[in-house]
N, C-alpha and C positions, 0 to 999 in steps of 0.2 A: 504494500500500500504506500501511495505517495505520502508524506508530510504534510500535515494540514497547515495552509496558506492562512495566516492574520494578515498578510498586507495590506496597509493601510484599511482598515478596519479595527473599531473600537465598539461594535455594538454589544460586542457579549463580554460579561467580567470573563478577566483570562483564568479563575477561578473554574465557570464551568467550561473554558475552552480544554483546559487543563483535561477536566475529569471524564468528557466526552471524547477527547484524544486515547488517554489511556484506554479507557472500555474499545475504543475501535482499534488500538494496537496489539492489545491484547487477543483479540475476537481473531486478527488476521493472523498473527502469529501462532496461536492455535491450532488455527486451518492449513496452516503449512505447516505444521509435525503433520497432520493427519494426510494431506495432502502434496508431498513433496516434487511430484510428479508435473504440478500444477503453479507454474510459478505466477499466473498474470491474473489470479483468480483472487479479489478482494471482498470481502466479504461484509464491507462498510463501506457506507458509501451515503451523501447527501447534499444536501446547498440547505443553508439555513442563515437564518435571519430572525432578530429580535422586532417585535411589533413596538410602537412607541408605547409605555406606560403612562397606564389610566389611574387613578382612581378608583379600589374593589367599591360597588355597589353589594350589599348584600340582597335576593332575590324576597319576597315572601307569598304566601299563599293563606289563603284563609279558613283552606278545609286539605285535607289527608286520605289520599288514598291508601288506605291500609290493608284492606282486601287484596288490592293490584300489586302488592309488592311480599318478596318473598324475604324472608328473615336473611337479613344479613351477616355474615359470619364477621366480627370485627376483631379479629384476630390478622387478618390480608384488608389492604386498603382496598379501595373501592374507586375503578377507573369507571370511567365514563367515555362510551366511543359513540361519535355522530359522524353522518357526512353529508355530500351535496348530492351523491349519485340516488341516493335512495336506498332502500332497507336490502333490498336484493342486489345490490352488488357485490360481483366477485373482490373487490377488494376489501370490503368492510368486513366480510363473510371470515375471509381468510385469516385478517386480523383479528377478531376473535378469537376464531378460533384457535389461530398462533398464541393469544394473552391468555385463554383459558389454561392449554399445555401448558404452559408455564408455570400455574401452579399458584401463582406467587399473589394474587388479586380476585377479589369481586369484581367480573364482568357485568357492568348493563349497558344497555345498548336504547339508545332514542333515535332513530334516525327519521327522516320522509317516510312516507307509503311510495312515492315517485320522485324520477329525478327533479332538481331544486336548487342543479349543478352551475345556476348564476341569476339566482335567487338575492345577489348581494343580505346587504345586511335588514333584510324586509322582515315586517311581523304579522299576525294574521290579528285583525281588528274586526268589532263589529261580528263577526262571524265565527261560530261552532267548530275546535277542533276537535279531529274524533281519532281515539285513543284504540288502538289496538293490540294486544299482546301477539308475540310472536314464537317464533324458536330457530335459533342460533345455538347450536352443539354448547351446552356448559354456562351459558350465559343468559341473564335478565332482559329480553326485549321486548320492545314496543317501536311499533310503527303509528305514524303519526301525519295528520293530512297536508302538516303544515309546513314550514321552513325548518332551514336547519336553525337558524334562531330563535324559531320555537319551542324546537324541540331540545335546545340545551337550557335556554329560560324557561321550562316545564320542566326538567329534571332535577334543573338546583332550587324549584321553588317548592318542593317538599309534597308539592301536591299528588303527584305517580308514584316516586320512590319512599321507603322509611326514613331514608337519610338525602339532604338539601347541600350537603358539600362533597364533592368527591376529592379525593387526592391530587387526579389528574382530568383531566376531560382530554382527549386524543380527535381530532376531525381530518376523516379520511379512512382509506386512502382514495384520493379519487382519480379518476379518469384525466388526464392531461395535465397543463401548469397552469398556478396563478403569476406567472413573471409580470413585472411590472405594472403596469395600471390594470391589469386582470384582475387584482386583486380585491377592487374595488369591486367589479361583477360575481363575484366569485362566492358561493355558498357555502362552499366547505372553508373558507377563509372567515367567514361571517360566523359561522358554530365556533370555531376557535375564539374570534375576536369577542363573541356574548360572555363565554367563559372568563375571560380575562376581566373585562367589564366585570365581571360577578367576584372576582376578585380569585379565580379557581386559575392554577397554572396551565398553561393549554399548547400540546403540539400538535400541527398542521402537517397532512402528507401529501401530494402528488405524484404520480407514476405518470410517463407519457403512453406507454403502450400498455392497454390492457392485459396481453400474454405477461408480462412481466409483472402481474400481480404478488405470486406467490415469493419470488424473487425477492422482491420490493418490499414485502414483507420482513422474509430472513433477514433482510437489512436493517431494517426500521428495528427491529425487537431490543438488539443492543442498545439504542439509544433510548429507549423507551425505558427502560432497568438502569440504565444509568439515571438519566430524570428523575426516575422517580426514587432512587437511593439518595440523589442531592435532594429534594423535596423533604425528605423524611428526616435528613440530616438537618435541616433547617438551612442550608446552602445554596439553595436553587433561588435564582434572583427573583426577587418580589416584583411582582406586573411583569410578568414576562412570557411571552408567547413565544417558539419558536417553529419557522416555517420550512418545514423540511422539502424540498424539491428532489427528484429520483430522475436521474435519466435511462432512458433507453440500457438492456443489458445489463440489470442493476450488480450483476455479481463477476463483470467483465468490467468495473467502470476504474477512472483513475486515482480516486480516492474521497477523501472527507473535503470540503473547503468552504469556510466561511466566504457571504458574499455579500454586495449590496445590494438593494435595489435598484431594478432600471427604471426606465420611463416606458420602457419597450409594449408596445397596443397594438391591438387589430385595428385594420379600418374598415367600420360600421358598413355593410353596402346593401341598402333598402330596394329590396327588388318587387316590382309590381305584378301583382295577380290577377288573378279574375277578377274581375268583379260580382259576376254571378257564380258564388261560392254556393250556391246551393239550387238549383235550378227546379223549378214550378213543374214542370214537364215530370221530370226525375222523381220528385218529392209525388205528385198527383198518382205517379204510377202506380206506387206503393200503396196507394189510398183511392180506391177503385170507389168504394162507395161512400167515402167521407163527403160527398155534395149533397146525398140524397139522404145521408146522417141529420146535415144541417140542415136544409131544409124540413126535412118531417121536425125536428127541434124548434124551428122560426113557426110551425103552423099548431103545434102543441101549444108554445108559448102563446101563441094569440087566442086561441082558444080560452086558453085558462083567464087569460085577460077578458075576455068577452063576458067570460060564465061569473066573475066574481064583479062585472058593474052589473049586470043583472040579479043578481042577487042582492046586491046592498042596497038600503033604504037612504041610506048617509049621503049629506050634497058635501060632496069632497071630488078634491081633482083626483081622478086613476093616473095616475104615470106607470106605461107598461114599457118597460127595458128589453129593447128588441136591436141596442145597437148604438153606439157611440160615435158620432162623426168625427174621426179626429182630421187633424190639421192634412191639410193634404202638399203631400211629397213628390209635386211634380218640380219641381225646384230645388230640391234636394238631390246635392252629390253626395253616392256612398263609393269609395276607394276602397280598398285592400293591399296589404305591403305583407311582405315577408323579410326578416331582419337575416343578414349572416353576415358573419366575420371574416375578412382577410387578409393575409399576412400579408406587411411591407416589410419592405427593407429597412431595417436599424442602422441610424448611425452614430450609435454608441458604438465605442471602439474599445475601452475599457477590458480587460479580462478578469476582473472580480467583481464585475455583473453577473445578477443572476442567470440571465438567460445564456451571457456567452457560456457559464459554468456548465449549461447544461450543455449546448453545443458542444463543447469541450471535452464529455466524457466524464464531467466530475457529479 
């Protein structure tokens, strides 16, 4: 494994750069007694970055779910895993699974019902989330309808789980990178960043290619033990989020390397659709007898209207509700856009940039 790179970089006390060096020197050295055969095989590997420090809010709740949560053993801390892809993703799945083996933790798990994967930092307002349990091999889950910022501000707010703080809160791993201004779109960066806000230590994962899930994982699990051994030591920096990035090959890559943030974005490009997104013709096929529904309906209704002024004695106005003139929309433009993202060229040049780190093999 390469040396891990601080140049010009001050984000992380060199405290944990220190203790997350050794864990990954260790972990590769390891691997070569076992694997001598193999020399280019490193078995740690990431891009990380400290988030700016908040302020802990603590979360609250006004009622307990106590039914929905299963006795916690508090003898093993208690991680908390969310992401942006959604509850059925191969990466979350795997990380679980991975933290359960382990041994060493109370798994639960809150993530989406669906993916929410740039969902940025949104909350669900006004409207009903709906809670479901789930099963993940070894682990506490629920699926959940809402964001990934719901779903971490619903687990620390005591209302799902028996306990409102966990040791660590983990978001990820997801499908592609938050480089750069991504991270502002970005839903699994948002479940991290609630965490942090809540005052709970929170690391963030991305993988670029989904086959390098399992990979990606083996990787991550070191640092994850590490974390949360400085955590428990009282050593792990206060408001401190860190954003792990994985490239491509995660157990072929060049090593650990601190990095900054870029500026690095897509460019937004709004592309125009149909307009008749749902076609009358289409829609009528299916509904062969819905005309002769409504009308036997409009001749019922009038009926009943008729039977009940002849019946009454009372000088009152009948108003029979046979239909509503609304505003009429021959004046009216409806448009349709569909959004996607595309890569430009960067011209940051920098090589302890996140993204070049990923380009790079780190």
């Amino acid at each position: 494994m390469t040396s891990t790179s601080v140049k010009n970089n001050n984000l992380l006390p060199p405290g944990l750069v220190s203790n997350l060096q050794q864990v990954l020197s260790k972990k590769n050295g390891d691997n070569s007694n076992k694997n001598n055969d193999d020399d280019n095989v490193s078995n740690s590997e990431a891009e990380s970055k400290e988030s700016d420090s908040v302020e802990p809010a603590e979360p609250s709740s006004s009622t307990s779910v106590s039914d929905a949560s299963e006795a916690v053993d508090t003898s093993k801390p208690v991680v908390l895993v969310t992401n942006g892809d959604g509850i059925d993703s191969p990466g979350l799945v795997f990380l679980v699974e991975a933290l359960v083996r382990e041994g060493l933790y109370n798994v639960h798990v809150c993530a989406p019902q669906s993916d929410k994967s740039v969902s940025g930092h949104s909350v669900t307002l006004q409207e009903t989330v709906a809670v479901s349990s789930t099963e993940i091999n070894g682990s506490t889950a629920f699926e959940v309808s809402g964001t990934p910022v719901d779903c971490v501000s619903l687990a620390l707010s005591g209302a799902l789980f028996s306990w409102s703080k966990p040791l660590l809160v983990i978001s990820g791993i997801n499908r592609g990178s938050s480089c750069g201004h991504h991270m502002f779109y970005s839903g699994v960066v948002a479940g991290a960043r609630e965490a942090l806000i809540c005052g709970v230590p929170s690391l963030k994962k991305d993988e670029s290619q989904e086959n390098d899930f399992k990979d990606a994982v083996s990787v991550c699990i070191p640092l994850i033990n590490a974390a949360i051994r400085d955590i428990e030591k009282g050593v792990f920096p206060k408001s401190c989020s860190l954003n792990i990035e994985i490239p491509t090959s995660p157990l072929t890559n060049k090593g650990f390397k601190l990095t900054k943030q870029s500026m690095w974005r897509s460019t937004p490009n709004w592309l125009a659709v149909s307009a008749n997104r749902y076609p009358a013709g289409h829609f009528m096929s299916n509904q062969q007898s819905l005309g002769l529904q409504l009308a036997q309906l409009g001749r019922d209704a009038s009926a009943a209207g008729a039977a009940r002024r002849l019946n009454t004695q009372k000088k009152h106005v009948e108003i029979e509700s046979v239909g509503v003139a609304g505003k009429s929309d021959s004046n009216r433009v409806k448009k349709y856009f569909r959004l996607e993202f595309m890569d430009k060229e960067q011209e940051e040049t920098e090589e302890d940039l996140d993204f070049r780190a990923l380009e790079n093999g780190y």
